[in-house]
Structures are given as structure tokens and as C-alpha cells.
C-alpha positions in Angstrom: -17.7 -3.1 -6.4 -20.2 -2.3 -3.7 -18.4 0.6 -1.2 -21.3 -0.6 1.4 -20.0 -4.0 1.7 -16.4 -2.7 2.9 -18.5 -1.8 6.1 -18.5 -5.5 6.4 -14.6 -6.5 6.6 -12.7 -8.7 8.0 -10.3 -12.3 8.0 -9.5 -17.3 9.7 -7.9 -20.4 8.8 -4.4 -22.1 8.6 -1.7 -24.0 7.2 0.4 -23.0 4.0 -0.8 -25.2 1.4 1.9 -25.0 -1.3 1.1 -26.5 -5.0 5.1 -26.9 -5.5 7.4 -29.0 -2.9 9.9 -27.0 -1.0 13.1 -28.2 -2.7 11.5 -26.6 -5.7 11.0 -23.1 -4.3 13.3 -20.2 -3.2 14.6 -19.8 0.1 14.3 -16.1 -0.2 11.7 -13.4 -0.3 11.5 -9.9 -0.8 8.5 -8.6 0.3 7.3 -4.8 0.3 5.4 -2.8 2.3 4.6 0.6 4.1 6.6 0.6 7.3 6.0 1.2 10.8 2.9 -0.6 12.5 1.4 -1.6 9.7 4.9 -3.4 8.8 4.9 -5.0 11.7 1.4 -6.4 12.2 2.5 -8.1 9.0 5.5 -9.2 10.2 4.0 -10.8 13.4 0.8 -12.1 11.7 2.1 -13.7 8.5 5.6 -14.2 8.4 6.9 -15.0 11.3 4.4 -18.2 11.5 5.2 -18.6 8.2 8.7 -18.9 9.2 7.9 -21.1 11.9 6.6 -23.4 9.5 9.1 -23.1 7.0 12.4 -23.1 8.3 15.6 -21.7 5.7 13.7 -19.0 4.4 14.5 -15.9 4.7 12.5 -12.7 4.5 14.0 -9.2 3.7 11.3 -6.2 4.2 11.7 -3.3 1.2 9.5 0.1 2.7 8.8 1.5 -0.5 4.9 0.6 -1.1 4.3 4.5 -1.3 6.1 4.2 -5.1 5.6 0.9 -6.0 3.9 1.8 -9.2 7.2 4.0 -10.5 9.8 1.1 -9.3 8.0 -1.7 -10.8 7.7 0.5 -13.9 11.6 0.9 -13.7 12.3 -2.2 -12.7 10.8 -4.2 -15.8 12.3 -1.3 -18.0 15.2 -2.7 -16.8 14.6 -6.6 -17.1 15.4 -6.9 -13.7 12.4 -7.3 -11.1 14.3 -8.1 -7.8 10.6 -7.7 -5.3 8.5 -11.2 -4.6 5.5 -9.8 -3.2 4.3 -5.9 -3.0 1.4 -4.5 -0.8 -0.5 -1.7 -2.6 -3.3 0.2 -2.7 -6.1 -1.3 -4.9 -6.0 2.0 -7.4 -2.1 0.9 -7.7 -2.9 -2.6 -8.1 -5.2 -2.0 -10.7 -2.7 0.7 -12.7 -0.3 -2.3 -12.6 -2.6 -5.2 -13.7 -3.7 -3.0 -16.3 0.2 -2.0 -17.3 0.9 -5.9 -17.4 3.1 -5.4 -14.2 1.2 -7.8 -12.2 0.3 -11.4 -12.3 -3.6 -12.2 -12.6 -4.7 -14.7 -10.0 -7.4 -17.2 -9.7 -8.6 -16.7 -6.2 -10.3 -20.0 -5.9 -6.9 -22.2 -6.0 -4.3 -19.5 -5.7 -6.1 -18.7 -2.4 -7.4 -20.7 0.6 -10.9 -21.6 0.6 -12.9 -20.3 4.3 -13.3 -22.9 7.2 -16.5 -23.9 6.0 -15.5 -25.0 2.7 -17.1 -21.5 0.7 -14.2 -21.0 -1.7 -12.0 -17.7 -1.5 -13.5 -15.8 -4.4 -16.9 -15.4 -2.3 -15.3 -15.4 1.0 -13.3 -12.1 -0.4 -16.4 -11.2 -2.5 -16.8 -7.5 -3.9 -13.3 -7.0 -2.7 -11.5 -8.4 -5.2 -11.5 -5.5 -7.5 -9.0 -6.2 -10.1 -7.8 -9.8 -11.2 -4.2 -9.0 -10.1 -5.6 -7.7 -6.7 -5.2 -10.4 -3.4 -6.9 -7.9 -0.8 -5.7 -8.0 2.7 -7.7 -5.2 5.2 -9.9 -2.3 5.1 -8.6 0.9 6.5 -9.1 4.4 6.2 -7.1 7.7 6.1 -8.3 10.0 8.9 -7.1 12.8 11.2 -5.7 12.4 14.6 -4.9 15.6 16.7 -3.0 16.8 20.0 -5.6 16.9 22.5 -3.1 19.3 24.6 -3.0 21.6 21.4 -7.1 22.2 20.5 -7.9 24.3 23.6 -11.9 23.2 24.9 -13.5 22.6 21.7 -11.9 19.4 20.5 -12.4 19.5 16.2 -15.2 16.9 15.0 -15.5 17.7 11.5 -12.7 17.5 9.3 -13.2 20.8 8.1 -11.0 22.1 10.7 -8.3 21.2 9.1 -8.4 24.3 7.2 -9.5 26.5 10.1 -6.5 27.9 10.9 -8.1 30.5 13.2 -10.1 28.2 15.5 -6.9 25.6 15.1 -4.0 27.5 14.7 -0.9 25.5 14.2 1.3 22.9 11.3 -1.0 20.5 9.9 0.9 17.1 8.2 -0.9 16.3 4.7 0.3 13.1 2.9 2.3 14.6 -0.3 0.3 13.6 -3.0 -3.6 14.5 -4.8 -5.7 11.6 -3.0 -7.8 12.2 -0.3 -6.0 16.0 0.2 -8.2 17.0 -2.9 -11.3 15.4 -1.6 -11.4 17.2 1.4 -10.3 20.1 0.0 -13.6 20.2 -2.3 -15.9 19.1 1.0 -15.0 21.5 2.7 -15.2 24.0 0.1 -18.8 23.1 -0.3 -18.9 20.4 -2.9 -22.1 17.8 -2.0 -20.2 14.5 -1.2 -21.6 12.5 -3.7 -20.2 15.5 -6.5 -16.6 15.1 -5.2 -15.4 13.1 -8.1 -17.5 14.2 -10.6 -16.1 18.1 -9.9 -12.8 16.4 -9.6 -12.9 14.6 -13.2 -12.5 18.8 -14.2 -10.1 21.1 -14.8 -11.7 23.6 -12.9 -12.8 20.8 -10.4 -8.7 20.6 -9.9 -8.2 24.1 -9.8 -11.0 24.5 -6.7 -9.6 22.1 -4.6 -6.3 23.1 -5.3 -7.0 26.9 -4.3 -8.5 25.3 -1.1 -5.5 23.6 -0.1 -3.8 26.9 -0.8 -5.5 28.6 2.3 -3.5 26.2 4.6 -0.2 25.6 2.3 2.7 27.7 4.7 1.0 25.5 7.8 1.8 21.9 6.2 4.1 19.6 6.7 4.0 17.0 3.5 4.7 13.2 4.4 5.2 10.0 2.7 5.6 7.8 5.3 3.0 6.3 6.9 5.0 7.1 10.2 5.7 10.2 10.0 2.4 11.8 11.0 2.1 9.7 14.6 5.5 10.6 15.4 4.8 14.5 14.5 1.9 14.3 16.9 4.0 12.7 19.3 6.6 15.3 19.4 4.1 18.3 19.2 5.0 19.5 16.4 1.6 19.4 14.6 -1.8 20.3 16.0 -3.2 17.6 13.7 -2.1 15.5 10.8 -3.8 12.6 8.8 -2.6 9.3 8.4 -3.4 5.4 8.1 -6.3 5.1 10.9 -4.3 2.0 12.4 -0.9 4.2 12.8 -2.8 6.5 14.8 -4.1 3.5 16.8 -1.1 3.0 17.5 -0.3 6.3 18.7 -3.0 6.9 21.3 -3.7 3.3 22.5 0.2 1.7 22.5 2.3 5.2 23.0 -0.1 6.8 25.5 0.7 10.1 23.3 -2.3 12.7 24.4 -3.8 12.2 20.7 -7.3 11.7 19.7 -8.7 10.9 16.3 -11.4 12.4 13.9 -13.5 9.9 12.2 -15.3 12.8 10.4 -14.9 11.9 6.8 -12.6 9.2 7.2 -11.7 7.8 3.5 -12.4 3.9 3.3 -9.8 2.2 1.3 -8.7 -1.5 0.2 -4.9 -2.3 0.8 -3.0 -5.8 -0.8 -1.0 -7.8 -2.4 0.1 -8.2 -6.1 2.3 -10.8 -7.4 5.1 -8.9 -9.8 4.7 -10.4 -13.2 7.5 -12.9 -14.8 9.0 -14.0 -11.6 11.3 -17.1 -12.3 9.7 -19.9 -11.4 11.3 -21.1 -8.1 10.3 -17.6 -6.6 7.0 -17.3 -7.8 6.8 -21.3 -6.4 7.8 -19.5 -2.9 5.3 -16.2 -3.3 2.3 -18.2 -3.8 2.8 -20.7 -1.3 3.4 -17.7 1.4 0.1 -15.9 0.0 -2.0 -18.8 0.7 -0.9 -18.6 4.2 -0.6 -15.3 4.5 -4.0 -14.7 3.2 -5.9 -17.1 4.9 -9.1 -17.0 7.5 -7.1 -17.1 10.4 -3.8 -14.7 9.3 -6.1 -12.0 8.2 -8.0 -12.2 11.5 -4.5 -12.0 13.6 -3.8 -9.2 11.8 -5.9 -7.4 13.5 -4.5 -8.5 16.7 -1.9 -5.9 16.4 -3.4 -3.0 14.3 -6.9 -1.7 13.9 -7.7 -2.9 10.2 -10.8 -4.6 9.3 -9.5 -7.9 7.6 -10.9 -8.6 4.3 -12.5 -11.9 4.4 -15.8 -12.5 5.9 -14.8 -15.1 7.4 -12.6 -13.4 9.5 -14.7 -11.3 11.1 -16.1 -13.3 13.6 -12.3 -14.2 15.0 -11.2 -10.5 15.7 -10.6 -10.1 19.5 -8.6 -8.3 21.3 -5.1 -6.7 21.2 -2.4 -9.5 21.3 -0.7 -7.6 24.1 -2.7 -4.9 24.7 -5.6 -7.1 26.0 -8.4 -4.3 24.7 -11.1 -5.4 22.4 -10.0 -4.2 18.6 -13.8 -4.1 17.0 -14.3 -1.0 18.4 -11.6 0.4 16.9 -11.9 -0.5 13.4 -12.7 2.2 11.0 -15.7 0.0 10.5 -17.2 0.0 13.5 -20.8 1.6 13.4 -19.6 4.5 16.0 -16.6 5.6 13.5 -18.4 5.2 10.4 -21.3 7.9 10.9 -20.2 10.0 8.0 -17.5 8.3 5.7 -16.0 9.3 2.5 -16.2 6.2 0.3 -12.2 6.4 -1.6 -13.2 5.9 -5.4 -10.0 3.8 -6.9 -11.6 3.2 -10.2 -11.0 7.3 -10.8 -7.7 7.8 -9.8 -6.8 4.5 -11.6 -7.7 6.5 -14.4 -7.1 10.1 -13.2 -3.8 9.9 -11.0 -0.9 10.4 -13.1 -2.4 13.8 -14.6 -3.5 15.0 -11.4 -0.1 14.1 -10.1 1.3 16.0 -12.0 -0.8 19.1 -11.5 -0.4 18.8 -7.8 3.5 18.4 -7.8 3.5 21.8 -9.8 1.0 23.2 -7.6 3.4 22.2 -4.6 6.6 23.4 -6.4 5.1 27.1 -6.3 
């Protein structure tokens, strides 16, 4: 995949067109996700008109995205696979397509073709990254900061993050390798485009790790997606990185006195995957709720309520403003030309390959 074309995101369209008649499907649906805003764009966007549509099923919301990859692992260790529908990363959904712990798809009829006719697997182009993958947005993790708490020279590189003089204070780091590691070797003066190459080595691991060290006693690890906005809401970090959208949230709903960094924002891909052997009359249900939920006009709502780029081109165009907000959202995507001066383009491909090692590494490294 092409990283420049995720500066092009997006999402249009309507109507669940389900393969299998209702009586034939299950009334219930476990889907899973990460929480908080993003939850609840989902919620508002896809299932409740999905609902509408649909009446007698019922939707039950599981929060545990962050380790989807270890409970479906222990889940079909167990023979007994109770989630419908998960949203993941796209490193995730590839781990688990490649583990046989997600269904492959064929985007041109499990998916709804654009307005125009152009049929879903170029609609969703370059985004579709693994054949088990059913993209959604594009988002990025970035820094937000107390604007009360930086004195009069706001940060604008993400390097101060590990300025501790200049920004004294708790910083909130998300507790696991990605992105952490990244910025750890940028700002340790590793060329952007060497990151992953010096992070493929041992000693590449051991730099950034020794970086991160430098700012250890001042951070407060998360796993939630929430947790940073509401630590920068209660003042108890200087600055703290997150999902860019959560931090939308933050500054433009909450009226907290937060501001983000764009500097070396990480573009990422986030989705759905179908668990693999799901009986038939809920698999009937998921796929008739993903062609809805994935259409034109869904992923372009999306964005109605959270600052993600939807993934389809075609949805582009129908992004507008805040559904109850009333502000234009364009300028708020991570894609916007303003935000996107200098981006760090996530590379999923390595830590499909490299994550469980590393993760390792870094949980003893944190352990210390």
C-alpha cells in the first residue's frame, strides 16, 4: 500500500442490503470496539440507523479492541468465540488473518459498491491491506497539551515531549512499543525515513528504549483511548498522546483549555474483521450490518461526530460539519493539508511482523 494515498480519506451511500432474509439471521450482536468518542461516533453513525431499520436486534458494545489479538487467540483456544464483529488496527487485522482468526472477505459483494456504481474494492482502494481487513477511517496518534500548563512558548515539535526542562510535568504515553518507540528514535536523531529500519535492530530497540528512559518517572501509561483527554482535562498531565479524534473531542466539545500538536502525527488505518467460524445465523447478521455500516454514506456520518477521515473515496466529498456542533470537520481531520505538514507514516507491515518480540522487550523494559 501507498501511505500517500491515506492523505486522501474519506466515506456515502445507504440501505443494508442483506444476502440472507432476516428470519435466518441472529437477533443479537456483539460488536467490539475502543470506547469513549470513538465508540460513540460508531454508535450514532452505524448502529443506531441500523437499528432503526432493523427492529429486534440488539447490540451489546465489548471495549476491549486494545487486546483483541490475545482474546481472540484465547477465545478459539477455547472453542468458544462469543464477539460478532471487532474493530482493530490494520497491523492487528493482519496478525489475525494471518493466524486464521479472521474471515477473508470479498469486498466487491461483501461490501456496498459507491453511488456511482464503482464497486467497493476500488472505492476502498490501497486501503484494503489484508484480505480479512474491512477499513473504516484514517486517524492518527498525536499530542494534545494544557495550554494553561506550557507557559508562552506553546510546544510545536513533538520532541518536547521529552524536554522535561522547557516542559516540566507528567506526560501520558499509551502502554505499549508503537509509536512511543518511533518518537523516541526521532527525537533521538534518527532520519525519519531510518526509523524502522534502526527499529528492525536490537540495538535499534535498545536506543529508543534508553530514550524513553530520560522521561520514564514523568509518565503516566494508558490503554484506553480515554484516558489521556480526561488527564488533560483534570490537569494532571502537561501533555499526553492519544487518538487525534479523542482529543477533538476534548478541546472542541469539552471546551477543556487543550491544544494539539500535529508535529509527527502517526497516520494509521482502523476496522473491522469478521471473527472466523461464526455459526451461520450470526455471521448471516455481521455481514448484513457491515454492508451498512460500511457504506458511502455511514462512513461519511462518521465523521459527523469525530474527526476521522472516512475510508472510502467516495465519502469524501459528503463530510460537513459537526452534527451538533455545527463547525466544519475537514479542517480537523488529521488529513487536512494544515495538520499534515510533517507526518510520520505508521508502518503496520513491521510490527505485523515485529510486535510480539518487541512487546515483550518493552514490558520488561517497563517492569524495571
Amino acid at each position: 500500500m501507498k501511505f500517500a494515498k491515506l492523505m486522501v480519506a474519506t466515506a456515502a451511500f445507504g440501505m443494508a442490503a442483506g444476502a440472507a432474509h432476516a428470519a435466518d439471521m441472529a437477533t443479537d450482536m456483539t460488536l467490539v470496539s475502543w470506547g469513549g468518542a470513538y465508540q460513540s461516533s460508531q454508535q450514532r453513525a452505524y448502529v443506531e440507523p441500523y437499528i432503526a431499520n432493523n427492529s429486534g436486534v440488539k447490540v451489546v458494545w465489548d471495549e476491549s479492541s486494545a487486546e483483541a489479538v490475545a482474546k481472540l487467540r484465547a477465545m478459539n483456544e477455547a472453542g468458544n468465540v462469543t464477539w460478532d464483529l471487532v474493530d482493530v488496527v490494520a497491523s492487528d487485522a493482519i496478525r489475525l488473518c494471518d493466524e486464521g482468526l479472521a474471515m477473508e472477505i470479498d469486498p466487491d459483494s461483501d461490501l456496498a459498491a459507491a453511488p456511482d456504481g464503482k464497486p467497493a474494492s476500488e472505492d476502498f482502494g490501497d486501503l484494503l491491506v489484508s484480505d480479512c481487513f474491512i477499513p473504516q477511517i484514517v486517524y492518527s496518534t498525536t499530542f494534545g497539551y494544557r495550554t494553561d500548563m506550557v507557559g508562552d512558548t506553546p510546544p510545536t515539535d513533538v520532541c518536547a515531549v521529552f524536554d522535561l526542562k522547557k516542559y516540566p510535568g507528567k506526560r501520558a504515553l499509551e502502554k505499549r512499543p508503537i509509536n512511543n518507540m518511533e518518537w523516541a528514535l526521532l527525537c533521538d536523531g534518527v532520519a525519519k525515513d531510518k526509523v524502522y529500519d534502526v527499529l528492525a535492530t536490537p540495538a535499534g530497540q535498545e536506543q529508543a528504549l534508553k530514550k524513553l528512559d530520560t522521561i520514564k518517572d514523568q509518565v503516566i501509561w494508558w490503554s484506553a483511548g480515554a484516558d489521556t483527554p480526561q488527564l488533560l482535562a483534570d490537569g494532571e498531565i502537561v501533555m499526553g498522546s492519544t487518538y487525534n479524534g479523542r482529543l477533538f473531542s476534548v478541546i472542541e466539545e469539552q471546551k477543556q483549555p487543550v491544544a494539539m500538536l500535529w508535529d509527527a502525527q502517526v497516520f494509521d488505518l482502523d476496522g473491522w474483521i469478521i471473527p472466523a467460524g461464526l455459526p451461520a445465523d450470526r455471521l448471516a447478521r455481521v455481514k448484513d450490518f457491515v454492508k451498512f455500516a460500511t457504506d458511502t454514506q455511514r462512513l461519511a456520518d462518521q465523521a459527523k461526530y469525530i474527526s476521522y477521515g472516512p475510508a472510502r473515496a467516495s465519502s469524501a466529498p459528503l463530510v460537513g460539519k459537526h452534527a451538533d456542533l455545527g463547525i466544519e470537520m475537514a479542517p480537523h481531520m488529521p488529513t487536512d493539508p494544515n495538520n499534515a505538514k510533517n507526518t510520520f507514516l505508521y508502518n503496520y507491515e513491521f510490527w505485523a511482523d515485529y510486535r510480539d518480540d518487541i512487546d515483550a522487550k518493552f514490558q520488561a523494559w517497563l517492569a524495571k
